[in-house]
SEPARO-645822 format. One record per atom (N, C-alpha, C): y, z, x; residue number from 1; residue in one letter. Coordinates in steps of 0.05 Angstrom, whole numbers. Each point is the difference from the previous one (the first is absolute). Last residue first. Example, Ala and Ser with C-alpha at 12.3 -4.5 7.8 and 13.67 -1.06 7.14 Angstrom:
! residues 2
<node Y="-45" Z="142" X="257" seq="2" type="S"/>
<node Y="24" Z="1" X="16" seq="2" type="S"/>
<node Y="22" Z="14" X="-15" seq="2" type="S"/>
<node Y="-115" Z="-1" X="6" seq="1" type="A"/>
<node Y="24" Z="0" X="-18" seq="1" type="A"/>
<node Y="24" Z="0" X="18" seq="1" type="A"/>
END
This chain:
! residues 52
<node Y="2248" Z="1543" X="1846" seq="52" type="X"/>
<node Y="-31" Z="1" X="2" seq="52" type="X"/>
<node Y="-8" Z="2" X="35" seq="52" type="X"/>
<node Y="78" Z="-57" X="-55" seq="51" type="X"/>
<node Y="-2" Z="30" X="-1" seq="51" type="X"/>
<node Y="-37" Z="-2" X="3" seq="51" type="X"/>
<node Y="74" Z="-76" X="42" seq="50" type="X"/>
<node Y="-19" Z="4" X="-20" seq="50" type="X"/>
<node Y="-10" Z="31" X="-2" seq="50" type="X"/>
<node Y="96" Z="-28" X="58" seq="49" type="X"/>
<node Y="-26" Z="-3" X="-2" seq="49" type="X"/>
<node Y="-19" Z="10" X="-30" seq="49" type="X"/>
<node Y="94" Z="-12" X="19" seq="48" type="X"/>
<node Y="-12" Z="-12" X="32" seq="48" type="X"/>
<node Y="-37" Z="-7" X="0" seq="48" type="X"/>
<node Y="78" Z="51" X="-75" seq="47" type="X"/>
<node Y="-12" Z="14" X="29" seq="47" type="X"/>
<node Y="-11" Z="-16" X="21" seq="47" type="X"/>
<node Y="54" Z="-50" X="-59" seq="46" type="X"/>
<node Y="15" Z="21" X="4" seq="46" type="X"/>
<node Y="-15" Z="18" X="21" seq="46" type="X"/>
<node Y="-41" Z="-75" X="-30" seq="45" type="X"/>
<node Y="22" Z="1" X="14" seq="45" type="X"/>
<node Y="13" Z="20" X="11" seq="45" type="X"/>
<node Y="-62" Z="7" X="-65" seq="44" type="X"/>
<node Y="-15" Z="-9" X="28" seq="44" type="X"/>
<node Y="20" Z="-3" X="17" seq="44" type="X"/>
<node Y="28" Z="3" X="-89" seq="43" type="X"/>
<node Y="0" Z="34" X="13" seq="43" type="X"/>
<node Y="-13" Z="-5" X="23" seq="43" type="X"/>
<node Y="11" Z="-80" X="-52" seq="42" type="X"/>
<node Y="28" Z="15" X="17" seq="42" type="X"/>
<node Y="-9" Z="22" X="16" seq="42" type="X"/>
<node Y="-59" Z="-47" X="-49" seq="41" type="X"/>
<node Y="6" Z="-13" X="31" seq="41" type="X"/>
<node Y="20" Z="13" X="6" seq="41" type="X"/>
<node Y="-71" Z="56" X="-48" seq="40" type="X"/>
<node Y="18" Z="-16" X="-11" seq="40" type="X"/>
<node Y="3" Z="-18" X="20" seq="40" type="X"/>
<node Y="-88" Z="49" X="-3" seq="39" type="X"/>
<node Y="27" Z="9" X="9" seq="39" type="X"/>
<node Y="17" Z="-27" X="-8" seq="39" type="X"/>
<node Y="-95" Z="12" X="16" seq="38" type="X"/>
<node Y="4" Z="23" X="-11" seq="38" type="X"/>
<node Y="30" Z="6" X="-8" seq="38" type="X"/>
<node Y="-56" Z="-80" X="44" seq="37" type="X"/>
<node Y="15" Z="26" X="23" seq="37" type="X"/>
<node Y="3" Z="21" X="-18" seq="37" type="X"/>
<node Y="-36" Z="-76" X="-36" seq="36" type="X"/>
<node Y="-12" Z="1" X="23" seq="36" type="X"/>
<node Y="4" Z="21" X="19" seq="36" type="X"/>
<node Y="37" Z="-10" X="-101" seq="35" type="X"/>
<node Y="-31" Z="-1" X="5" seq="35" type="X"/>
<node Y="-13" Z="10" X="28" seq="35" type="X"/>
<node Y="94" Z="-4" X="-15" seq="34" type="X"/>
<node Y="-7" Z="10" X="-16" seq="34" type="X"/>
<node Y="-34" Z="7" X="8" seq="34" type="X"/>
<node Y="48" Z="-80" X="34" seq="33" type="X"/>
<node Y="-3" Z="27" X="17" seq="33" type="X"/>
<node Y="1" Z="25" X="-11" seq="33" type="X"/>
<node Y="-16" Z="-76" X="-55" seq="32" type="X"/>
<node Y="-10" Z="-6" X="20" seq="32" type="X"/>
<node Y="0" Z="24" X="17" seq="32" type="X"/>
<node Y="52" Z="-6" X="-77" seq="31" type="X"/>
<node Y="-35" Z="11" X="3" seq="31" type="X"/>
<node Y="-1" Z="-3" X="17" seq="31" type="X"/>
<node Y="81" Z="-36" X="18" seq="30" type="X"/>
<node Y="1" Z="29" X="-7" seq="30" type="X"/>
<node Y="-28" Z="15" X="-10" seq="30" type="X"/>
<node Y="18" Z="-92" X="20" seq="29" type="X"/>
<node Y="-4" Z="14" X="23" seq="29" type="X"/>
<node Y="-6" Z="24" X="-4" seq="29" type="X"/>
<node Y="12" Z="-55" X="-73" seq="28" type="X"/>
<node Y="-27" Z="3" X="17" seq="28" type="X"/>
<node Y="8" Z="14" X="19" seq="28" type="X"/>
<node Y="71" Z="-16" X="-51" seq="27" type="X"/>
<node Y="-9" Z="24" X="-15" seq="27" type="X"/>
<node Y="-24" Z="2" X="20" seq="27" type="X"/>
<node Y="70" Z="-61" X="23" seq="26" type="X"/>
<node Y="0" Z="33" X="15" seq="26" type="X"/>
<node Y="-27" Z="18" X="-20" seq="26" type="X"/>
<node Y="-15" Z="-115" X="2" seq="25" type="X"/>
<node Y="20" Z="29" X="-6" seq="25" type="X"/>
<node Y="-4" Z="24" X="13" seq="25" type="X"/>
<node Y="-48" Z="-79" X="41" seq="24" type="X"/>
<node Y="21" Z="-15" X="-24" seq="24" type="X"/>
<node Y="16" Z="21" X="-18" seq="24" type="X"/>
<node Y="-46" Z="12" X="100" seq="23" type="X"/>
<node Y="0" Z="12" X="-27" seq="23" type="X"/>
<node Y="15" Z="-25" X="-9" seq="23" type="X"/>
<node Y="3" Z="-2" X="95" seq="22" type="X"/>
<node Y="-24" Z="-10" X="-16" seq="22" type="X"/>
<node Y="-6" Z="-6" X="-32" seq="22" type="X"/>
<node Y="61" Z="39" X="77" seq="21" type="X"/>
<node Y="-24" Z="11" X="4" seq="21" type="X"/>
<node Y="-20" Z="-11" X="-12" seq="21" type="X"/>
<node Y="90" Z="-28" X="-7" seq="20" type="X"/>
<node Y="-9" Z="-4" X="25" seq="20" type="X"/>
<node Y="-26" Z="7" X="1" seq="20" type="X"/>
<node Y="33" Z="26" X="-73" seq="19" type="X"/>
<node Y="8" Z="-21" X="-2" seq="19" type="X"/>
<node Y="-20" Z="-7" X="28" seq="19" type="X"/>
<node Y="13" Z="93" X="-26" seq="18" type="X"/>
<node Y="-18" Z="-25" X="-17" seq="18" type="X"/>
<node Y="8" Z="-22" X="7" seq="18" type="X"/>
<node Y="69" Z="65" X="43" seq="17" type="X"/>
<node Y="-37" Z="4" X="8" seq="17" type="X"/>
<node Y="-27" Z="-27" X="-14" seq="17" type="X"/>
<node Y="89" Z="36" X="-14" seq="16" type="X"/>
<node Y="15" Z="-31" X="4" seq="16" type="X"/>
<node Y="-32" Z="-2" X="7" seq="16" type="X"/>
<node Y="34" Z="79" X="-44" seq="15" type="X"/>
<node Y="-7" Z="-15" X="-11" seq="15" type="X"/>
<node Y="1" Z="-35" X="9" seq="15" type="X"/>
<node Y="5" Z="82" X="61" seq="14" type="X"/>
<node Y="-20" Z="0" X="-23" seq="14" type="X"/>
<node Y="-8" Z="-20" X="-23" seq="14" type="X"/>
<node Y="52" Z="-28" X="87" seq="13" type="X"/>
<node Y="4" Z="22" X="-20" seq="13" type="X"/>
<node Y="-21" Z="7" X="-18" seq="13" type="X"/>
<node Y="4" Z="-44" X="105" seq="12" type="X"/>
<node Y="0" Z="-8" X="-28" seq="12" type="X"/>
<node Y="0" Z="27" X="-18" seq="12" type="X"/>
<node Y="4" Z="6" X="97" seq="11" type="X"/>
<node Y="10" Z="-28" X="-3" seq="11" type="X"/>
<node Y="5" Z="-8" X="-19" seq="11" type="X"/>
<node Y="-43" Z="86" X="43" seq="10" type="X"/>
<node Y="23" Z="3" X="-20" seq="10" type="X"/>
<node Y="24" Z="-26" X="-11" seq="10" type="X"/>
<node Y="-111" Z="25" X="22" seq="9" type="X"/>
<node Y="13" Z="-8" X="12" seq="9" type="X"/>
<node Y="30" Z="13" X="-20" seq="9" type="X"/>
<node Y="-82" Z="11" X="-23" seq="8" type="X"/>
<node Y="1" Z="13" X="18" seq="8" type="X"/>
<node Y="20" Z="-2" X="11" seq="8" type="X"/>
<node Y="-18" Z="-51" X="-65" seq="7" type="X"/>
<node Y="14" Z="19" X="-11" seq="7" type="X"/>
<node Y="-3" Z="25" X="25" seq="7" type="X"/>
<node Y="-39" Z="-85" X="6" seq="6" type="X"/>
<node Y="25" Z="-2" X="-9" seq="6" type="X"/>
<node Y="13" Z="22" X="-9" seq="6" type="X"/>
<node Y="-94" Z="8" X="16" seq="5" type="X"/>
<node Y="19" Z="-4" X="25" seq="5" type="X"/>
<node Y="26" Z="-11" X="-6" seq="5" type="X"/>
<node Y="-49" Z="3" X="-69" seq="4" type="X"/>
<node Y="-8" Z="35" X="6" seq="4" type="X"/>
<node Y="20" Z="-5" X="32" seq="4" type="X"/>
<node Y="-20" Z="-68" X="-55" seq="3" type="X"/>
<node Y="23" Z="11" X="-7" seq="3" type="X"/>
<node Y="0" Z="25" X="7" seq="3" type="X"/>
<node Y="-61" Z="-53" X="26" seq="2" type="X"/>
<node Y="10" Z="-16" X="13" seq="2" type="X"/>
<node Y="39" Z="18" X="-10" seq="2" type="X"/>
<node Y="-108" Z="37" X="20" seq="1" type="X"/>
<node Y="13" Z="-11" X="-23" seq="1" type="X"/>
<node Y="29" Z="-7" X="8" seq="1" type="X"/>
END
C-alpha cells in the first residue's frame, strides 16, 4: 500500500500522506489502515509497525 510506505518513511507528515498516495481525503486512508492493518496511520508510524 502506497501510504503504508510513505509513512515508513519520514519525507511526508501524516497529514501530507493522502495526497501523493492516491486518497482524495485523509478520512480513506484512515479506514483504510483501520481495516487492513488494525491501526490508525499515525500510531503505525509511531510504532513502525501493524499489531499482530
Amino acid at each position: 500500500m502506497a501510504a503504508q510506505a510513505l509513512l515508513e518513511g519520514d519525507a511526508h507528515s501524516v497529514e501530507e500522506v493522502p495526497r501523493p498516495a492516491g486518497f482524495g481525503s485523509s478520512e480513506t486512508p484512515c479506514r483504510v489502515f483501520r481495516r487492513r492493518l488494525g491501526v490508525a496511520p499515525a500510531r503505525f508510524r509511531t510504532s513502525g509497525t501493524a499489531p499482530g
